[in-house]
C-alpha positions in Angstrom: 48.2 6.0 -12.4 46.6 6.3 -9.0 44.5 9.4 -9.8 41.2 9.9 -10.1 41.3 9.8 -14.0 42.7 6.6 -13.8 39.8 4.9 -11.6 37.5 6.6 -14.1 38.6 5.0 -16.9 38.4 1.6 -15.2 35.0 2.4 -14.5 34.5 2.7 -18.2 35.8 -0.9 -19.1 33.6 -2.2 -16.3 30.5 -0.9 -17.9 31.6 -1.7 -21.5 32.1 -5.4 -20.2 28.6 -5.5 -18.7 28.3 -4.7 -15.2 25.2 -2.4 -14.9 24.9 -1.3 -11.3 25.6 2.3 -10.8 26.3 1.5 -6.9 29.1 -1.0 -8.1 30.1 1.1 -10.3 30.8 4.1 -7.7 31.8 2.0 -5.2 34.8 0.8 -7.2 35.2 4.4 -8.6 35.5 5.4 -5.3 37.9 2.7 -3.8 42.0 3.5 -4.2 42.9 -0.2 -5.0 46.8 1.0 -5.2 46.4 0.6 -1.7 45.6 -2.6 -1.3 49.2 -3.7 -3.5 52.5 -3.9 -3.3 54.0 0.2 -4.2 56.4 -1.6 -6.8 52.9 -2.4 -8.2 51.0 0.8 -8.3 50.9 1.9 -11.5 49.2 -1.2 -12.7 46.4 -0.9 -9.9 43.7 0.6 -11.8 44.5 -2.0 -15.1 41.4 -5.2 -15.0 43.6 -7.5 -14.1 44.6 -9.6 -11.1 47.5 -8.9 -9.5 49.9 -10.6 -7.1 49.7 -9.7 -2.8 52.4 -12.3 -1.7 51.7 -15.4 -0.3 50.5 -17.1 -3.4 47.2 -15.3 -3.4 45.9 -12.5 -5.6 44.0 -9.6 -5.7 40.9 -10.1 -8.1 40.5 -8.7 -11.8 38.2 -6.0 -10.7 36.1 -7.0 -13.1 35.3 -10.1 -11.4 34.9 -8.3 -7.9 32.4 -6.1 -9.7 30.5 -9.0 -11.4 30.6 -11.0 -8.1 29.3 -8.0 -6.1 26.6 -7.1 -8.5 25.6 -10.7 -7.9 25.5 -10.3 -4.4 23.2 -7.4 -4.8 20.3 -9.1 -6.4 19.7 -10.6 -2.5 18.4 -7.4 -2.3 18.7 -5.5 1.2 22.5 -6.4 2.8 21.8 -6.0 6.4 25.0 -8.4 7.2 27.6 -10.1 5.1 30.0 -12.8 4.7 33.2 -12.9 3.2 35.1 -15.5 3.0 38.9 -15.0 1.8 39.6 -11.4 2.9 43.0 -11.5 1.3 44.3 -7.9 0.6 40.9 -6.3 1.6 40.4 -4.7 -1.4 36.6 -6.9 -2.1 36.1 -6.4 1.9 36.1 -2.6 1.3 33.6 -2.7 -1.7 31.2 -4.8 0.0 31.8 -2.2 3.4 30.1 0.9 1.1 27.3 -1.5 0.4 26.4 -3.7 3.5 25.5 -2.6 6.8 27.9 -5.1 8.4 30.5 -6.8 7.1 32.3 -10.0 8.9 35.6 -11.4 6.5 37.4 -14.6 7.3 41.4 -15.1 6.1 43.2 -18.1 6.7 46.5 -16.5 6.3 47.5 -14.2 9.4 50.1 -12.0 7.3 47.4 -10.8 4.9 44.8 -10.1 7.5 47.1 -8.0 9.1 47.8 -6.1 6.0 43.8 -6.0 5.7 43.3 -4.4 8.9 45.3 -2.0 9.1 44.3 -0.7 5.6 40.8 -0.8 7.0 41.8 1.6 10.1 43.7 4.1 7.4 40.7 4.6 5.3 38.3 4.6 8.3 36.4 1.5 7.7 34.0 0.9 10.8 32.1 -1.2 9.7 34.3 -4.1 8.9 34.5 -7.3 11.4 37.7 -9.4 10.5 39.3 -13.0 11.9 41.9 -15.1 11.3 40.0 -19.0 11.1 38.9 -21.3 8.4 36.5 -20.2 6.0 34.9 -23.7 5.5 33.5 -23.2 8.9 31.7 -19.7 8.4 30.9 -17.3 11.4 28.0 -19.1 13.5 28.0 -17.0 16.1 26.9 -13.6 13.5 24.5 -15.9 11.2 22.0 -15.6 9.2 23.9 -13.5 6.0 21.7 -11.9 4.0 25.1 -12.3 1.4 28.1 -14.3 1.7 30.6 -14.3 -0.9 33.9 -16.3 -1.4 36.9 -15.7 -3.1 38.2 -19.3 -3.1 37.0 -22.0 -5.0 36.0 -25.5 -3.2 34.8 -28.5 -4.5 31.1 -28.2 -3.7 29.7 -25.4 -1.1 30.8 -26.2 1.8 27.4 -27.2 4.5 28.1 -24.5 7.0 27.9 -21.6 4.7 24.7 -22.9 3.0 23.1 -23.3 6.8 24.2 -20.0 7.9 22.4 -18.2 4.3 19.5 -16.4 5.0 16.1 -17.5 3.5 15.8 -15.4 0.5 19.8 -14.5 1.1 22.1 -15.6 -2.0 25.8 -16.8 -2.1 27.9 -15.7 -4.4 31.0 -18.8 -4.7 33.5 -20.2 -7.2 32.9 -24.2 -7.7 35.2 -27.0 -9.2 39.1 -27.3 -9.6 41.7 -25.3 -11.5 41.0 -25.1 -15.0 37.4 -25.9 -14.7 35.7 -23.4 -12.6 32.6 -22.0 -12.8 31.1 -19.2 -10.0 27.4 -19.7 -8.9 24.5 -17.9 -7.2 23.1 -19.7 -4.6 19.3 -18.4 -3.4 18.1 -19.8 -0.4 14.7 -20.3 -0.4 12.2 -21.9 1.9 12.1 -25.2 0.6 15.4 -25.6 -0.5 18.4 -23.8 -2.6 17.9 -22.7 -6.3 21.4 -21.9 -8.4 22.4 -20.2 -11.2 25.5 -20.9 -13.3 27.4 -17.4 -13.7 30.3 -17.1 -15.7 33.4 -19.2 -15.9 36.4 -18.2 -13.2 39.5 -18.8 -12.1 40.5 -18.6 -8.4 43.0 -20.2 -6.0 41.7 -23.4 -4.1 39.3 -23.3 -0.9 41.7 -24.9 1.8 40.4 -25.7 5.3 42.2 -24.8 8.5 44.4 -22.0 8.3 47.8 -21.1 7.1 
């Protein structure tokens, strides 16, 4: 279940379920997600379906980590990108094949260390992670050309919308459990334009960290 074959066939449900992008599409193709799980979990890694990493979070349906990312493409060029919610590392290592930089925020200092390290086995270089709040951002790297977030808040928090790039989109899960919906945000000159996406289902944006 963590062969080749088996990616493959995921790939398949991904396209019968919409996604489009052939560089989203190779990029989870190419990614062992039964890596970024517990063993005892393995041979459900390749299923479209979120799956527990400890600490109350989950790794995402891969169908939503391919929706969001496609998403994230239509910004167009990704010189630099935020995550926010690093979690297992699984989304960090899609966006890695597809940005030039990549800077991920967790809040819980157990799972970034499991992040990392899965990062240094499978040669990631270009993958900048901290332990910190999320709400907050990463000043010191801004302007993103793409930040995405794998936590819902209430509304977008007002750092991450000042450190968006003009023309840069975010990619975010809005509203409480139950009633979520996940947005694109562009950034234009004048002001912010969004687009209602699909209706989600992720844990709660928390400030500070855990």
């Amino acid at each position: 279940m963590t062969s080749q074959r088996s990616r493959d066939r995921l790939v398949r449900q991904l396209r019968d379920m919409g996604i489009e992008s052939e560089t989203v599409l190779a990029s989870i193709r190419s990614t062992p997600r039964h890596i970024f799980i517990d063993e005892a979990l393995a041979s459900r890694a390749y299923d479209n379906t979120a799956l527990p990493i400890g600490q109350n979070q989950t790794i995402s349906q891969p169908y939503i980590v391919a929706r969001m990312t496609e998403a994230l493409l239509e910004a167009g060029d990704l010189d630099k990108v935020l995550e926010i919610g690093t979690g297992c590392g699984y989304q960090t290592a899609i966006l890695a094949q597809l940005a030039r930089r990549v800077y991920s925020i967790e809040r819980i200092e157990v799972l970034l260390a499991g992040a990392r390290e899965r990062f240094h086995t499978l040669n990631y270089r270009n993958i900048k992670a901290k332990y910190g709040d999320g709400t907050r951002g990463w000043p010191e790297h801004a302007p993103f050309q793409g930040i995405l977030v794998s936590a819902a808040p209430a509304k977008i928090p007002d750092a991450l919308m000042e450190q968006l790039a003009v023309g840069g989109r975010i990619i975010i899960p809005i509203g409480h459990s139950g009633g979520q919906k996940l947005l694109s945000v562009v950034r234009t000159r004048t002001g912010f334009v969004e687009k209602n996406l699909d209706p989600v289902s992720f844990v709660p944006m928390l400030k500070g960290t855990g």
